[in-house]
C-alpha positions as CSV (number, residue, x, y, z in Angstrom):
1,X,-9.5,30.4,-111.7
2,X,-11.7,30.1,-114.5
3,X,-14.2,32.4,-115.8
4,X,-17.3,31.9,-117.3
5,X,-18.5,34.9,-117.9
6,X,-17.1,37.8,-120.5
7,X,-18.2,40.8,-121.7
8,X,-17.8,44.0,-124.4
9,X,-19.8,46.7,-125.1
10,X,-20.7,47.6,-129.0
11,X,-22.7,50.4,-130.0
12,X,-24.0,48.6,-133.5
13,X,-26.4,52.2,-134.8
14,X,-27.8,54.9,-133.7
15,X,-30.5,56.7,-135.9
16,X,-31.8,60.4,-134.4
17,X,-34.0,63.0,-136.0
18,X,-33.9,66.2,-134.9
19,X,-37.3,68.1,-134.7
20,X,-36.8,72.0,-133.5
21,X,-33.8,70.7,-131.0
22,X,-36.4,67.9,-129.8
23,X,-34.6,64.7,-130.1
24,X,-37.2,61.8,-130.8
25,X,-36.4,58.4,-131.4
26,X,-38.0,57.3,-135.2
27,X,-36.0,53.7,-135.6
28,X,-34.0,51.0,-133.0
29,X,-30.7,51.4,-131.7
30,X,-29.0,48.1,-130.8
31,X,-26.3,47.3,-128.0
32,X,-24.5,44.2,-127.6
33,X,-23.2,43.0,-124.4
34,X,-20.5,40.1,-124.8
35,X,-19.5,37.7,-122.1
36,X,-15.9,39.5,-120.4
37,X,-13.8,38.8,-118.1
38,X,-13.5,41.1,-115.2
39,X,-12.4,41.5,-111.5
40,X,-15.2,41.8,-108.4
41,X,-16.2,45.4,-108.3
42,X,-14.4,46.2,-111.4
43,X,-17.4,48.2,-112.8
44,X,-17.9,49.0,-116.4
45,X,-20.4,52.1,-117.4
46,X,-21.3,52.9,-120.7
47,X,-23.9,56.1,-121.8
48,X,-24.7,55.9,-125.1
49,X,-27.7,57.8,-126.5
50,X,-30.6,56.9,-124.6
51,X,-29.0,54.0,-122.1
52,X,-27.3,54.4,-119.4
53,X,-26.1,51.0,-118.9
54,X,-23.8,49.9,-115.7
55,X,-22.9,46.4,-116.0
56,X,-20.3,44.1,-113.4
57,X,-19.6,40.6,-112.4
58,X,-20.0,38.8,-109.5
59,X,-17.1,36.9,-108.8
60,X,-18.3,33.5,-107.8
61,X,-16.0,30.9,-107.9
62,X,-17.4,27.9,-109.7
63,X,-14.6,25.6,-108.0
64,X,-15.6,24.1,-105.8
65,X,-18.5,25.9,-104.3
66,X,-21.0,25.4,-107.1
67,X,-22.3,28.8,-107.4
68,X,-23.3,30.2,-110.7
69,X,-21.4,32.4,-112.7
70,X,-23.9,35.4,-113.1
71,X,-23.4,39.1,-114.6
72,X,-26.0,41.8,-113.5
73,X,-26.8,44.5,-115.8
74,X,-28.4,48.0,-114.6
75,X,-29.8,50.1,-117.3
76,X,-31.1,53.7,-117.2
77,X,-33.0,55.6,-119.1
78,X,-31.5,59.2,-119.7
79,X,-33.6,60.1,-122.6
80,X,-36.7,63.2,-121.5
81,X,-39.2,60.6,-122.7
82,X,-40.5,57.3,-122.6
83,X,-38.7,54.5,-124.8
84,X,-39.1,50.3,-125.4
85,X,-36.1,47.6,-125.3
86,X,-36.0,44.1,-125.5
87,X,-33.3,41.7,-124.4
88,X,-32.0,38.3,-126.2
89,X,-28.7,36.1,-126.4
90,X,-27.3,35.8,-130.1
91,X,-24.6,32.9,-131.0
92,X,-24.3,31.4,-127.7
93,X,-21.4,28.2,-127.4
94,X,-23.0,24.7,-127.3
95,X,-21.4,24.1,-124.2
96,X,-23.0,26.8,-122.0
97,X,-26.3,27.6,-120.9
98,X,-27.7,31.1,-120.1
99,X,-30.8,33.0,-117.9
100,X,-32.0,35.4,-116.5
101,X,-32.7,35.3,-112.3
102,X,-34.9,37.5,-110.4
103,X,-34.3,36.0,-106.9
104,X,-32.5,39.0,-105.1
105,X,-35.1,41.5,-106.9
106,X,-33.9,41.5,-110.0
107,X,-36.3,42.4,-113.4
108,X,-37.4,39.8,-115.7
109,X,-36.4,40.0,-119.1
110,X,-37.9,42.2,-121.3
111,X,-40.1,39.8,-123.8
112,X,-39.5,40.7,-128.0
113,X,-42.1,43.1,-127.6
114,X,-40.3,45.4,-125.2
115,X,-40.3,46.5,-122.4
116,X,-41.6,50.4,-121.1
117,X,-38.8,52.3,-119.2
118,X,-39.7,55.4,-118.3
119,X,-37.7,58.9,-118.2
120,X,-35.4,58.3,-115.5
121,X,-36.3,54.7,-114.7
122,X,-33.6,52.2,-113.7
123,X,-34.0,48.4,-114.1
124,X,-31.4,45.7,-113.0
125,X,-31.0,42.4,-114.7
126,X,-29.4,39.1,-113.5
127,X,-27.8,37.4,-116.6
128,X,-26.9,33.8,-115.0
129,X,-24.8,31.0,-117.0
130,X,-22.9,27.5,-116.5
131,X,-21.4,25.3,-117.9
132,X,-21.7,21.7,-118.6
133,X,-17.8,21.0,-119.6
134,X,-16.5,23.0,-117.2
135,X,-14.9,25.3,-119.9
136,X,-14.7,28.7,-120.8
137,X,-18.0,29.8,-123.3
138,X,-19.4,32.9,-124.5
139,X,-22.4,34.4,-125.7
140,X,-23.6,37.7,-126.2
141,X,-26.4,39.5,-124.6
142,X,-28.3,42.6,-127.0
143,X,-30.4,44.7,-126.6
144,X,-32.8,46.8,-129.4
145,X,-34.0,50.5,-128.5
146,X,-37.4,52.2,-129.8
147,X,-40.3,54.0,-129.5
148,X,-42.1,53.3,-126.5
149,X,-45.6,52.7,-128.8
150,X,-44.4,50.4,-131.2
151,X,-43.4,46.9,-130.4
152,X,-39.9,45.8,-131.0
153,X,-38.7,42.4,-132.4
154,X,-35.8,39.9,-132.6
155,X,-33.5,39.1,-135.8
156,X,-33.5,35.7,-137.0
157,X,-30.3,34.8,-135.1
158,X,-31.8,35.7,-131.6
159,X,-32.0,33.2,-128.3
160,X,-34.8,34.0,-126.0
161,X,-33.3,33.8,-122.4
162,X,-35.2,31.6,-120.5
163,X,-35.7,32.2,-116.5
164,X,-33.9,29.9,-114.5
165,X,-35.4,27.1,-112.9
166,X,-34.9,25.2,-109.7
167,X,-34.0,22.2,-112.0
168,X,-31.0,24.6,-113.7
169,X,-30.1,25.6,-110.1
170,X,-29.3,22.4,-109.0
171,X,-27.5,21.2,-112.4
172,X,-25.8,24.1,-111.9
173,X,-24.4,23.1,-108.5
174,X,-23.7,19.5,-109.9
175,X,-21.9,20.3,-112.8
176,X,-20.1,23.3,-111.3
177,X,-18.8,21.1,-108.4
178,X,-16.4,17.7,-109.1
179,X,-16.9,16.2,-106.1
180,X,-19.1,13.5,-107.9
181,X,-16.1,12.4,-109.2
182,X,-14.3,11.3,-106.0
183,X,-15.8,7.8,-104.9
184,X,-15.1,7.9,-101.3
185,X,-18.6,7.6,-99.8
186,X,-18.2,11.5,-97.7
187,X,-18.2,13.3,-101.2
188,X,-21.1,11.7,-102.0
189,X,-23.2,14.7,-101.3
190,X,-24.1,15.9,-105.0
191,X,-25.4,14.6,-107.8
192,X,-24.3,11.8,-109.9
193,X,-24.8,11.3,-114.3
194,X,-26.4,8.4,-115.6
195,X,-26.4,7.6,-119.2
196,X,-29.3,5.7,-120.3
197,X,-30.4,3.4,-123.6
198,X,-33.5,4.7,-124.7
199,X,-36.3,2.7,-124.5
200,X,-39.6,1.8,-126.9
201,X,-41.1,4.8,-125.9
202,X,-38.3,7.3,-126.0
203,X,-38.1,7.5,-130.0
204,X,-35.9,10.5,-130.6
205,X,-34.5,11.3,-128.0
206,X,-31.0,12.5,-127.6
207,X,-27.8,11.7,-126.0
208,X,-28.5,14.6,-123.2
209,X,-31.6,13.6,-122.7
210,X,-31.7,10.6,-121.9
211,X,-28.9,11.4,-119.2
212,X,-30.2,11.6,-115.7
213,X,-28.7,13.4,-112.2
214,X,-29.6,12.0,-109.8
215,X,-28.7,11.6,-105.6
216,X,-26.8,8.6,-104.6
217,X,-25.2,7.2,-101.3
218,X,-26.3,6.2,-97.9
219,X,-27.6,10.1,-97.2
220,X,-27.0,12.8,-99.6
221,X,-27.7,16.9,-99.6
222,X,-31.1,16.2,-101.3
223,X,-33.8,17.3,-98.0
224,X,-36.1,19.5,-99.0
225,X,-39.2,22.0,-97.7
226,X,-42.0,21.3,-99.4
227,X,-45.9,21.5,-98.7
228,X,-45.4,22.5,-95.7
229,X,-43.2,19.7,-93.9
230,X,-39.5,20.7,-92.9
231,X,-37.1,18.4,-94.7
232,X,-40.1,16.0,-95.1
233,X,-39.5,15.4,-99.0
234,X,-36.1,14.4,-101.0
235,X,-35.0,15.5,-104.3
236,X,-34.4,11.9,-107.0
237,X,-33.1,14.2,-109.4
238,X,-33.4,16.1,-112.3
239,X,-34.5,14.5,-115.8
240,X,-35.9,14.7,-118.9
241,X,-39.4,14.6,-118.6
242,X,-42.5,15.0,-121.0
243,X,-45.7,16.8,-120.3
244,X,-47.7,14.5,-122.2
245,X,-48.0,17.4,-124.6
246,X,-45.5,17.1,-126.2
247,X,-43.0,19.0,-123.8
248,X,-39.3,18.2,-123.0
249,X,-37.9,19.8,-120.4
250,X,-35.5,19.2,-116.9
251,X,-37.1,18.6,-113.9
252,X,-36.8,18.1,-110.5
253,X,-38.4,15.3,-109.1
254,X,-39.2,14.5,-105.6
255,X,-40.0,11.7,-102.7
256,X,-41.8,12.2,-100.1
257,X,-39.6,11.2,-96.9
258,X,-41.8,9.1,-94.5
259,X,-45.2,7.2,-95.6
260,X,-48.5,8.1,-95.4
261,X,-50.1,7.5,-92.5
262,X,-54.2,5.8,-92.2
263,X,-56.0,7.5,-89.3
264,X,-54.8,4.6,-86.6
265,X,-51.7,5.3,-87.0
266,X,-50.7,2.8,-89.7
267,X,-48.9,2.9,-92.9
268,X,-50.3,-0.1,-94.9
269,X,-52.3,0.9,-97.8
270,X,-53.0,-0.9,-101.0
271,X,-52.3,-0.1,-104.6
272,X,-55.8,-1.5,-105.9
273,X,-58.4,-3.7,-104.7
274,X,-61.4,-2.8,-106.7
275,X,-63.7,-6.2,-107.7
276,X,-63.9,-7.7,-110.5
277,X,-65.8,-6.5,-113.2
278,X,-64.6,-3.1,-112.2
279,X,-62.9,-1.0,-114.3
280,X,-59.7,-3.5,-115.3
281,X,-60.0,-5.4,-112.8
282,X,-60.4,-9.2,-113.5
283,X,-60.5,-10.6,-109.7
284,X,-61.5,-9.3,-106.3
285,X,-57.6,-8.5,-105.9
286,X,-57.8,-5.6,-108.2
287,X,-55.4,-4.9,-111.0
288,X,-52.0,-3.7,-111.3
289,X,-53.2,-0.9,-114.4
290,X,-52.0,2.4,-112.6
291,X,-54.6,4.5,-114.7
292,X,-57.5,3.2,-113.0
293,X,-55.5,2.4,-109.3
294,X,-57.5,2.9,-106.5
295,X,-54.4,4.8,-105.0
296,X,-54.1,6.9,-108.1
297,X,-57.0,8.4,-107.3
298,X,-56.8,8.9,-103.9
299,X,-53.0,10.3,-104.6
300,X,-54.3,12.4,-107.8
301,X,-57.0,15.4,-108.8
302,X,-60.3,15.2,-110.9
303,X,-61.8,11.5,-108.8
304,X,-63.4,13.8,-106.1
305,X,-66.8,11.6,-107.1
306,X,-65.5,8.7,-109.4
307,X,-67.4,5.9,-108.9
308,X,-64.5,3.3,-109.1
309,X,-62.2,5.5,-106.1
310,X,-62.6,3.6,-102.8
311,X,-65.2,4.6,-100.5
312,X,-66.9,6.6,-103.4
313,X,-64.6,9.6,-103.2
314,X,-61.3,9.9,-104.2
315,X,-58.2,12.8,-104.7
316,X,-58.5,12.8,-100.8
317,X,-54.6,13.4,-100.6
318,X,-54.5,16.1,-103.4
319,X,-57.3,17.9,-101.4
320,X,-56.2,17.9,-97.6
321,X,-59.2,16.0,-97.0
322,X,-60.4,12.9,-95.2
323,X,-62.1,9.7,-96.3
324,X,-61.2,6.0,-97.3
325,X,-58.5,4.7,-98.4
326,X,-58.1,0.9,-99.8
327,X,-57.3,-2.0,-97.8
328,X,-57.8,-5.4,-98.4
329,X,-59.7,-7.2,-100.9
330,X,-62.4,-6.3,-102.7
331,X,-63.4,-2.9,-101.6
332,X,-62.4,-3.3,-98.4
333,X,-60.9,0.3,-96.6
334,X,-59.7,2.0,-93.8
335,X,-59.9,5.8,-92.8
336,X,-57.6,8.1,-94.0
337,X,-57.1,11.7,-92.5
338,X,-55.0,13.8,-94.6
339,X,-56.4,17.0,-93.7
340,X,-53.1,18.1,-92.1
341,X,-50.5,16.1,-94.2
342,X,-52.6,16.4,-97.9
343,X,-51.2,18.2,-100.7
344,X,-51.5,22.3,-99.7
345,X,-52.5,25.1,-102.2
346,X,-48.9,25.9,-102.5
347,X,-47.9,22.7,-103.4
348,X,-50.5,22.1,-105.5
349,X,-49.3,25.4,-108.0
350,X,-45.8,23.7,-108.1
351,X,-46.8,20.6,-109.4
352,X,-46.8,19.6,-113.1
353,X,-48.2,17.2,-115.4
354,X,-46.1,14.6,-116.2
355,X,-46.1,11.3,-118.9
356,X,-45.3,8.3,-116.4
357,X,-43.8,5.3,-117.7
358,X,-46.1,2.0,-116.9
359,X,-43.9,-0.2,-119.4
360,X,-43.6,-3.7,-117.3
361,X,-41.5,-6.9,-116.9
362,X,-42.0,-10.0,-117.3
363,X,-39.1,-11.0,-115.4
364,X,-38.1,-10.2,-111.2
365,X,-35.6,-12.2,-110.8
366,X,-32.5,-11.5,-113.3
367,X,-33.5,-7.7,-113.6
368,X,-30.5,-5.2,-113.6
369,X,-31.1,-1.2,-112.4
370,X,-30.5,-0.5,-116.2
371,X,-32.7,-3.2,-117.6
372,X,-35.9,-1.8,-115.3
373,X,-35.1,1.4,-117.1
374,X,-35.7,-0.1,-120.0
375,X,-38.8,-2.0,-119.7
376,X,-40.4,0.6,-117.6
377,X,-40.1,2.8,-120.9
378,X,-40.8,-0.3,-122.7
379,X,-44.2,-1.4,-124.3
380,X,-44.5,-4.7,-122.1
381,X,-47.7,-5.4,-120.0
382,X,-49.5,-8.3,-118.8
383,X,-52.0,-7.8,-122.0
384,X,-49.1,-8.1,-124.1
385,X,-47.8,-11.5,-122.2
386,X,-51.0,-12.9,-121.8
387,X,-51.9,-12.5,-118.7
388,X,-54.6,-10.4,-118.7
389,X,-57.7,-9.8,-120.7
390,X,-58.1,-5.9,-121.1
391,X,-55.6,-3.8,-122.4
392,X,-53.3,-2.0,-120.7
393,X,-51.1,1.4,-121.6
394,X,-48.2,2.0,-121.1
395,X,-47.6,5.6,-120.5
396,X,-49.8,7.8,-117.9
397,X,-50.1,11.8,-117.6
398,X,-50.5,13.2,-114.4
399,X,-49.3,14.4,-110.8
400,X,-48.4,12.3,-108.1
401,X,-47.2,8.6,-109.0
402,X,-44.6,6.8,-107.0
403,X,-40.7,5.8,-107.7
404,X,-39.5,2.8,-110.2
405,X,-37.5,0.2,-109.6
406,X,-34.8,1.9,-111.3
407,X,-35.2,5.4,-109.0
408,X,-34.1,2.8,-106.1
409,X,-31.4,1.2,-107.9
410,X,-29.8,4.1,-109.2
411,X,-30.1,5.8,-105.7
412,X,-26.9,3.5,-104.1
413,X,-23.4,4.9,-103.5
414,X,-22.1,1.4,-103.1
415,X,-19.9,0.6,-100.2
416,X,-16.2,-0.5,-99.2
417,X,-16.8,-3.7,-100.3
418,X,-19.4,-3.5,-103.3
419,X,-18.8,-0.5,-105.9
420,X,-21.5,1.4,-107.0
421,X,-20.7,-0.2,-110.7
422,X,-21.2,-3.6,-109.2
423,X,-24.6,-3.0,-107.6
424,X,-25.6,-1.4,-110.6
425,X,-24.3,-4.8,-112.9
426,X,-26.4,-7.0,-110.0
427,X,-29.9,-7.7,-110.4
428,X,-31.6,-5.9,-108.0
429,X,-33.6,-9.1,-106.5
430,X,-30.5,-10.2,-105.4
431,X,-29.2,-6.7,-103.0
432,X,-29.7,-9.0,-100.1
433,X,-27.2,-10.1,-97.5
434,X,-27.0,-14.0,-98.2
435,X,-25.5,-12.6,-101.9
436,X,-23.3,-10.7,-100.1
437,X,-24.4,-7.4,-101.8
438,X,-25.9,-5.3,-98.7
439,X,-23.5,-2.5,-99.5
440,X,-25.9,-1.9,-102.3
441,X,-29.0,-1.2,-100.1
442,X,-27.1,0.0,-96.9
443,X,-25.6,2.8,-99.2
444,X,-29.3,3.4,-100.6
445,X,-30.8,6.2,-99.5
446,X,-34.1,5.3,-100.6
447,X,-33.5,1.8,-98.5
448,X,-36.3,1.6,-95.9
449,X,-35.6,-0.6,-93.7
450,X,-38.9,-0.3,-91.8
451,X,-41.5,-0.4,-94.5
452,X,-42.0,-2.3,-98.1
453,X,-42.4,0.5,-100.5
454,X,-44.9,0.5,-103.3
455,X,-43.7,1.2,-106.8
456,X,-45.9,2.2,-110.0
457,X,-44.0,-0.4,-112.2
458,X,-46.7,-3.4,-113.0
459,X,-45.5,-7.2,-112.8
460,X,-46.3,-8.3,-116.4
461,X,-46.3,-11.6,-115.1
462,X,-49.5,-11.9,-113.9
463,X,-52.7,-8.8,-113.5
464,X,-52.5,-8.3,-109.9
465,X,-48.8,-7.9,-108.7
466,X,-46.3,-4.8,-108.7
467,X,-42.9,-4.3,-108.0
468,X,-41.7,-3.2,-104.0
469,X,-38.9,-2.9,-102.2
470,X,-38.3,-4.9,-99.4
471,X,-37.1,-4.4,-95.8
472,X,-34.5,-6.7,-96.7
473,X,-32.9,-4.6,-99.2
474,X,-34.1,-6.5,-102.5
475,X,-36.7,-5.8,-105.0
476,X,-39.4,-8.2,-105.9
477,X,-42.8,-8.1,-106.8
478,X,-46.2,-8.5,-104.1
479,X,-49.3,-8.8,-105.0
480,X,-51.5,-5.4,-104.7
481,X,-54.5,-6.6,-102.4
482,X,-52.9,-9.5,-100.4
483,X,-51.3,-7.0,-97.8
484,X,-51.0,-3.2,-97.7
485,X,-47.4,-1.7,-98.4
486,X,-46.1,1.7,-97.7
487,X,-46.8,4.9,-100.1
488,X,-44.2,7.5,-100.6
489,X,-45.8,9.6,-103.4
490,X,-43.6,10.8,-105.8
491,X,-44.0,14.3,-107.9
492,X,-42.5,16.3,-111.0
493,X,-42.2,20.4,-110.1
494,X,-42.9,23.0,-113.0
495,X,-39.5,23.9,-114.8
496,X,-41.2,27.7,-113.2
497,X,-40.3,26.5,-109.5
498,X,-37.3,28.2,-108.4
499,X,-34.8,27.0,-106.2
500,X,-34.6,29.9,-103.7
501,X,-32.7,28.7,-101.0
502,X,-31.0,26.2,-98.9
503,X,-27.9,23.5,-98.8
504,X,-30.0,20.6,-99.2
505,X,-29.1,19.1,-95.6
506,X,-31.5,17.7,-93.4
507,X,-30.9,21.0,-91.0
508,X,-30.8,23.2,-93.8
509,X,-33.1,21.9,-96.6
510,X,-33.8,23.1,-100.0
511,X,-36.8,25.5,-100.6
512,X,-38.5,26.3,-103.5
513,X,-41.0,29.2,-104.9
């Protein structure tokens, strides 16, 4: 079996001046814990000066059950006063990843500044790693001693360790676990890599990056607890996203499972429909520019009074609240109730900012999973085909959007008699059964066959048309006011939310804190 996880003890210095048989610490003593490789229960102590330090391995099998390698540390303070440590990782392998996990009770790290322990106090640390090769790595984990009033500090060669996120949980699982690898559609239960081509607006960005995991097949381990409703979202993936600060970072992102409902009962709901003259709008059938959507604001915070949301008040979803939402042309609307199925507190807290892609094509017909990718992180709108008069962006920061194109393409398993590979080559207006690719959407688990489902990806073809899939499998573009479609909003979670529990199936979902 192989290990992930090794470790050493080294007691680097030890400076002590005695004061009339008083011992009192006057500089830093430093201990440095390598990665080792041990048996379960095989403890290891070591006392040295004013640690006590009792360190052992878990002994989770990566293979095949996913788990992560992890190494707790307890340390003790057996000096008669108070002292200061701080923790950090020094020369860690490119190929392996390491942080600290306080599910289970376990401390946070100590920040550069130290941490207090007190005479006698006892702390427990959760040192967690994986990696993405599936090889061996090491690291090593340090600690530096002091007085308990004088902050501490790092050398130049440190690593902070980072707490664990949900999105490093499930990686975790994924790369730990080769079952991706197997293409028969009942090992189709993980997550899958996609390598991407970066687009106009990804300048930069590396090869890692620009990779996403995502869930594929007909209906993987992705359910998930969230706001309140059992199973009632679905995790895409984790990717690369930006904060539209500036911020890179991996990040789950979910769906919510079933649309949202008006208050008779009824699913339809329109992207836009404000009248013309109104914000970007250019015709009574609104405009396909997601900043100023009607449904934006309804889905979104900070349009509790904007003038231009439907019905005069918007961020009804994100507030539990009820009102209007849009319907029809030209201001038309129909009630909404979402004071039961809105966005809770709690869900609220674990949703982050997030840079959406509003990049555009001019094209639905010959359109490949891949190619959406690209345009969608392109710099294509209707302004820039001609189309429309007022200018459009291409990039929007904020919380709840919707899936591309791409999120359903990428989301197929293929089938027996279509591979995954060859859905992905086909243009995706074309998953349809007179082509004979319906393995493609019937091995979709993001195939409604009930409902046409909004996306946030304009039509650069004209102002007033998006892109949706269709009960039939295929993805074209409808216009936004002609006829309501359903909404499935889509989020980013904070890189804080932990994964806490859960296999990810449907009776057993994922739960995050």
């Amino acid at each position: 079996m192989k290990r992930l996880l090794k470790r050493k003890v080294e007691k680097s210095y030890l400076l002590v001046v005695g004061v009339v048989s008083v011992f009192l610490v006057v500089g830093y003593f430093s201990y440095a814990y390598f990665t080792v490789q041990t048996e379960k229960a095989n403890v290891i102590s070591i006392k040295a000066g004013l640690l006590s330090l009792v360190s052992y391995e878990d002994q989770l099998d990566t293979y095949p059950d996913g788990n992560l390698e992890s190494v707790i540390i307890t340390v003790t303070n057996t000096y008669p006063i108070d002292i200061k440590f701080n923790m950090y990782a020094r020369s860690p392998d490119s190929g392996v990843q390491f942080f600290y996990d306080t599910e289970g009770g376990y401390s946070a790290v100590p920040p550069k500044s130290g941490m207090v322990l007190a005479k006698g106090e006892t702390r427990s640390f959760k040192i967690v790693g994986y990696s993405s090769d599936h090889g061996i790595h090491t690291t090593d984990i340090r600690f530096n001693v002091g007085l308990s009033t004088a902050p501490l500090s790092w050398p130049s060669n440190a690593t902070e360790i980072p707490q664990i996120s949900g999105a490093e949980k499930l990686l975790a699982k994924f790369l730990n676990n080769k079952t991706y690898e197997n293409s028969s559609e009942t090992e189709k239960k993980n997550m899958y890599a996609f390598t991407h081509t970066a687009g106009a607006q990804q300048s930069g960005w590396t090869a890692e990056e620009l990779k996403d995991y995502r869930y594929i097949g007909k209906d993987p381990n992705n359910y998930v607890t969230f706001n309140g409703e059992t199973a009632g979202w679905r995790i895409i993936g984790v990717f690369t996203v930006e904060d539209g600060y500036g911020k890179k970072e991996k990040r789950i992102k979910l769906i919510r499972k079933d649309p949202l409902q008006t208050s008779d009962g009824g699913n339809l709901i329109n992207w836009d429909n404000k009248p013309s003259g109104t914000g970007s709008s250019e015709s009574s059938d609104g405009s396909n520019d997601w900043t100023d959507a009607r449904l934006m604001m309804l889905l979104n915070p900070g349009y509790e009074e904007n003038t231009l949301a439907s019905g005069g008040k918007g961020s009804i979803y994100w507030n539990q609240e009820s009102g209007q939402c849009p319907y029809g042309k030209s201001n038309e609307t129909t009630a909404c109730d979402f004071r039961t199925t809105g966005l809770n507190e709690e869900a609220r807290k674990m949703i982050g900012d997030t840079k959406w892609y509003l990049g555009g094509s001019n094209n639905y017909s010959d359109v490949t999973t891949e190619m959406f990718y690209e345009s969608e992180r392109g710099k294509e709108t209707c302004t820039t085909t001609g189309n429309c008069q007022k200018t459009r962006p291409v990039s929007w920061v904020g919380k709840v959007g919707l899936i591309y194109p791409f999120d359903y393409g990428y989301a197929t398993g293929g089938g027996s008699t279509i591979s995954m590979e060859n859905c992905l080559a086909k243009e995706l207006y074309s998953w349809r059964d007179d082509t004979g690719y319906n393995d493609c959407y019937t091995n979709d688990w993001l195939y409604d066959s009930s409902n046409y489902q909004l996306t946030i990806t304009p039509y650069a073809g004209t102002a007033i048309s998006v892109f949706s899939g269709y009960i039939t499998g295929y993805v074209d573009y409808c216009s936004i006011s002609n006829l309501g479609r359903s909404v499935m909003p889509a989020v980013y979670l904070k890189s804080s939310v932990i994964l806490s529990k859960g296999t990810g199936t449907s009776s057993n979902p994922f739960v995050f804190k």
